[in-house]
N, C-alpha and C positions, 0 to 999 in steps of 0.2 A: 322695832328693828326692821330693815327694809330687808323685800326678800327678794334674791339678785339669782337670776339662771343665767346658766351661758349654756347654748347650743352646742354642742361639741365636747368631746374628754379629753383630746391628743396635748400635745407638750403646750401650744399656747394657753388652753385650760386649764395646764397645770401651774403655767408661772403667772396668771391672770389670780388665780386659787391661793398662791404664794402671797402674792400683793395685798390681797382680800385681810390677811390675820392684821392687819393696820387697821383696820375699819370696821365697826359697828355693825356687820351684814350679816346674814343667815345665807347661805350660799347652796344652789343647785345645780346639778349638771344633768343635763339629757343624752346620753350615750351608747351605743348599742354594745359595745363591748364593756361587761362588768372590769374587765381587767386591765382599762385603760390608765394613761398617765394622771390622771384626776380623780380617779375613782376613789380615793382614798384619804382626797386633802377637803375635798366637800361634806357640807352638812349632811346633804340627801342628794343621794344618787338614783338617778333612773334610767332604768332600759329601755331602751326606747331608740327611732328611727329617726331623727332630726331630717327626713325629707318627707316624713307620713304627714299625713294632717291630722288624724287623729291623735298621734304621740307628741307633736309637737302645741297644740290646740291645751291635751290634758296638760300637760305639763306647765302650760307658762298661766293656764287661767286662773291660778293662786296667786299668783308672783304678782311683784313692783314693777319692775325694771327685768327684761332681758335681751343680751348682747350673744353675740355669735364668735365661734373660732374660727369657723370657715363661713363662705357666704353661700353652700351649695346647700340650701336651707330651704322646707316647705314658706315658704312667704307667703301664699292663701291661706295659710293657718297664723302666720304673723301679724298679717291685715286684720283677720279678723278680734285677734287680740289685742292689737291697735286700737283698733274699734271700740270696744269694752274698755277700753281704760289703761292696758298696761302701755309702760312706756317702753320703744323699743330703741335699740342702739345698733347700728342708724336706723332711721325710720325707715319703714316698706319702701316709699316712693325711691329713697336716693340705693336701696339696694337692689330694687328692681333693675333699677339701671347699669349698679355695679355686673349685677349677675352675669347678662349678655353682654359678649366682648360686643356685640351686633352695636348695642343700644350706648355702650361705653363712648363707640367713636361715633356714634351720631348726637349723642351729645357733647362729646367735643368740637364738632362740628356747628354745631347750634350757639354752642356759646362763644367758638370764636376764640379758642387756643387751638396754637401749632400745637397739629395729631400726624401723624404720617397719612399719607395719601392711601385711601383704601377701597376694595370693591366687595359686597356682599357674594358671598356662594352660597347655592342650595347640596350642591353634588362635587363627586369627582370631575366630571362633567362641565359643566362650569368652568373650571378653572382652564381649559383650551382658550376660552372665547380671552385670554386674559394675558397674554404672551409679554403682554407689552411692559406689565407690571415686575416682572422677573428683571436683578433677585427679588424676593418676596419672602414675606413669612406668613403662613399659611396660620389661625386660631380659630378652635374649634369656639363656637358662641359659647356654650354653654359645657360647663362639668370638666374644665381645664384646672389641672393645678399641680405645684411642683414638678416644671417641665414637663410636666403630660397634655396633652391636645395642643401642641406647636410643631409646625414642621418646619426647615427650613428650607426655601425653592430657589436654587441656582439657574435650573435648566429644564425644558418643559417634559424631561425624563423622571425628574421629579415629581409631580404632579400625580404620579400614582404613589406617595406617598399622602397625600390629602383626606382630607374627613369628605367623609360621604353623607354628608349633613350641614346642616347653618354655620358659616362660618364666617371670619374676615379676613381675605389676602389682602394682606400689606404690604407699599412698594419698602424695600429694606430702602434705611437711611445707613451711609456713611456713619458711623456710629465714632466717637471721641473718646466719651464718657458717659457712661451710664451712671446715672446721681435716682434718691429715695430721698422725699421729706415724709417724715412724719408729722401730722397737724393733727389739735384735737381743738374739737368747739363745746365749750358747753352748752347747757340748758339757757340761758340767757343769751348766750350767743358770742361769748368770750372767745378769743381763739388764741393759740398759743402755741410757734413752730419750733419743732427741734431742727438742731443746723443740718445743711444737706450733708448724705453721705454718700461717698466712692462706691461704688460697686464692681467688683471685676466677676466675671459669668463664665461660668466651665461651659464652655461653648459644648461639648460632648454630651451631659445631661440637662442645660439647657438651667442650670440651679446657681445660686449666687455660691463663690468659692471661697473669698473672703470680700470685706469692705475694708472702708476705711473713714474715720467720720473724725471731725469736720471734713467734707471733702476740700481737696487739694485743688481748688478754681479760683481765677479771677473773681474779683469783689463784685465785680460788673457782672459776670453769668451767675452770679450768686444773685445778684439782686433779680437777673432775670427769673433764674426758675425759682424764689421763691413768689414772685409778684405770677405766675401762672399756675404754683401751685394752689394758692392763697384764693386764687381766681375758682380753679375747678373746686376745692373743697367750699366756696361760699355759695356754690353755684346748686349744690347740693342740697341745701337748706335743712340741715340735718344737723344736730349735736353728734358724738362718739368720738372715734379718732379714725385717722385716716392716713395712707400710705400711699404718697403719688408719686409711682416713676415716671422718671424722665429719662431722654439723654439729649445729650449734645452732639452735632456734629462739626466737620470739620471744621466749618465757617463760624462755631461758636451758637449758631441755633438753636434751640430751645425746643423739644416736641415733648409733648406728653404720650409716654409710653399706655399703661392704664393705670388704675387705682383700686385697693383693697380698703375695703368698708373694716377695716378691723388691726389690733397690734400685729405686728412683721416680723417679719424674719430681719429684715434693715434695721428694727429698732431695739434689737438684744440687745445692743451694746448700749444700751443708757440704764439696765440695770446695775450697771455697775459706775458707769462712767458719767450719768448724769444727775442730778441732787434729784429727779422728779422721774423714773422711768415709765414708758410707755403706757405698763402695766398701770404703776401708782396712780397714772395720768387718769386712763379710763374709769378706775373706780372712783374717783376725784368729779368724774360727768355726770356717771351712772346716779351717786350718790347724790350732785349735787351741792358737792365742796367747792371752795376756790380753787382753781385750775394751780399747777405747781410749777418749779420751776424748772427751765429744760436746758440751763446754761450745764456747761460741760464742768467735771472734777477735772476729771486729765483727757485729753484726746485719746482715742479708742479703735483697736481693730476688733474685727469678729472674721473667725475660720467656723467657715460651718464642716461639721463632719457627717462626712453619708457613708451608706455601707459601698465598700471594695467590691469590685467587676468580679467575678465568678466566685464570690459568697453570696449564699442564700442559707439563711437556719440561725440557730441561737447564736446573739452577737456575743463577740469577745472584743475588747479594745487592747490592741497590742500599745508602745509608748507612751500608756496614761502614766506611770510614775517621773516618767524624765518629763512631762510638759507640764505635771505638778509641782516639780521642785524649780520651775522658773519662776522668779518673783512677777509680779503684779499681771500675774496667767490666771483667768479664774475657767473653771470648767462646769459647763451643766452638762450631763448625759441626760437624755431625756425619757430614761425609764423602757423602753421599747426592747419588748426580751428579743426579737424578731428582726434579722438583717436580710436585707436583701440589696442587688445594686443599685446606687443612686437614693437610697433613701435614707432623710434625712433623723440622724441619731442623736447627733449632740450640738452644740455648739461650743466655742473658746473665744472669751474674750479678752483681749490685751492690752492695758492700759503701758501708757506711757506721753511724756512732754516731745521726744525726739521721732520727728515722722519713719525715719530712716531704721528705728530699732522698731517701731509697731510692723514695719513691713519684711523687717529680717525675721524678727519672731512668727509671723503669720507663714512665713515660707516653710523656718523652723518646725513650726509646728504641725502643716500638710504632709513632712516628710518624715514628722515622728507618729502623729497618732494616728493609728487605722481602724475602720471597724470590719472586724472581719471575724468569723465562724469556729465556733470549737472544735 
């Protein structure tokens, strides 16, 4: 039986964990909190630092195969288990690159997809010499995630809002539509895309608020961003799966926003909604099965739920019984005793044939369910 680690405990570990009881595997997790979302659905659990190199070195030098929840991972300790023999999801090389937003848009650059127009910073500092680039969005290189390390710069009074460290100012694009493909490649080099998806962004937390998948585009920008996403994941040279946003602007354009080395928040919704979810997909790489299938059951929203503006302490979810008694509503809470604002708790997915009820239910459902404090 193959023995499979994932980097990480939180909610993707846990539905990564879910998917696993289909498959043949022996499963570990390396997590610093015993009382994480995972801690409970794995074989063998370990404490442990997923950016040490020594905790992450011991832990995978038994192992087959190990893949990541997040990509803010020691990778000197990956490489070198690379090295040795295990196989990792994705490989060092194409995570190295994920890691730094720095290194993300210079290989977009290099290979030659529309990326937005951008300039490296070292300081606060820095961004004076850059006036020209406003508006902009300010990304901290490295240890950004879930709206954290992104600013956004209107006006050069902004600019003390900035990392004081590596970063990439981005000129802001005229924005349309913000779209997610999920692609996975395997071991052989198979690849297989799920359809683009809608994404609408709480501009205040800076976090996806709900989606909408199949996105709602032209067959033609469909064909575009998948032939650029299709491009940045082969460009990778790496099996796993992969989450490339995009968006669009006015003129119908095409840019590559960035990419995540790992399953999404964008692709929750094919646990429910597609015969092969994201999840099933990657154990399907890891393992070394034939890739599955990514056509849709019914079209699909997803409302992500984060905890309420002046709650912080034990979540309580007010509305969970009225958003359960709606048909083909499913709900994951993602186990997290701990609320605080903007952070992300559960998600709700809604299937349906009619676009116009997935996006009434998703409104529905923002203004029924809350996570908020006891």
């Amino acid at each position: 039986m193959i023995k499979a680690g994932i980097l990480g405990g939180g909610q993707l570990g846990r539905m990564l964990l879910q998917a696993a009881a289909n498959y043949p595997v022996e499963t570990f997790i390396l997590e610093n909190d015993s009382a994480c979302p995972s801690a409970h659905l794995c074989h063998h659990f370990t404490k442990g630092d997923i950016t040490n190199f020594e905790d992450v070195y011991n832990f995978g030098k038994g192992l087959d195969v190990v893949t990541i929840e997040i990509e803010h991972v020691n990778e000197d300790a990956l490489q070198k288990l690379e090295n040795e023999g295990v196989i990792i999801f994705p490989n060092v090389a194409a995570l190295k690159i994920i890691k730094s937003k720095i290194l993300q848009k210079e290989f977009y650059k290099a290979i030659e997809v529309p990326s937005g127009e951008f300039v490296v910073t070292n300081s606060k500092t820095d961004l004076h010499q850059h006036t020209n680039f406003l508006p902009a969005v300010h990304k901290i290189a490295k240890g950004g995630y879930d709206g954290k390390g992104v600013e956004l710069m209107h006006t050069c009074a902004d600019f003390e809002k900035g990392f004081d460290a590596p970063a990439v100012l981005e000129k802001m694009v005229d924005i349309k539509k913000e779209l997610s493909m999920i692609i996975a490649v395997s071991q052989t080099g198979e690849i297989v895309l799920y359809e683009p998806v809608d994404m609408v962004v709480d501009q205040r937390l800076n976090l996806l608020s709900y989606q909408i998948c199949p996105a709602v585009i032209p067959e033609n920008i469909m064909w575009k961003a998948e032939a650029v996403a299709l491009k940045v994941v082969k460009e990778f040279k790496s099996a796993g799966i992969f989450a490339v946003e995009l968006f669009t602007d006015q003129q119908d354009n095409i840019y590559v926003n960035e990419t995540a080395p790992r399953v999404h928040n964008s692709g929750h919704h094919s646990i429910e909604a597609c015969y092969s979810s994201q999840f099933d997909m990657l154990w399907r790489v890891m393992l070394g099965y034939p890739l599955g299938n990514t056509d849709h059951i019914l079209p699909a929203a997803i409302v992500n739920l984060v905890g309420e503006e002046n709650h912080t302490g034990e979540a309580e979810y007010t509305g969970l019984k009225e958003v359960l008694a709606m048909d083909n509503v499913f709900v994951h809470i993602y186990g997290k005793k701990m609320t605080k604002p903007g952070r992300k708790m559960g998600h709700v997915t809604i299937l349906s044939n009619e676009p116009q009820e997935l996006l009434h239910k998703a409104n529905q459902i923002k203004q029924l369910l809350k996570v908020v404090t006891k």
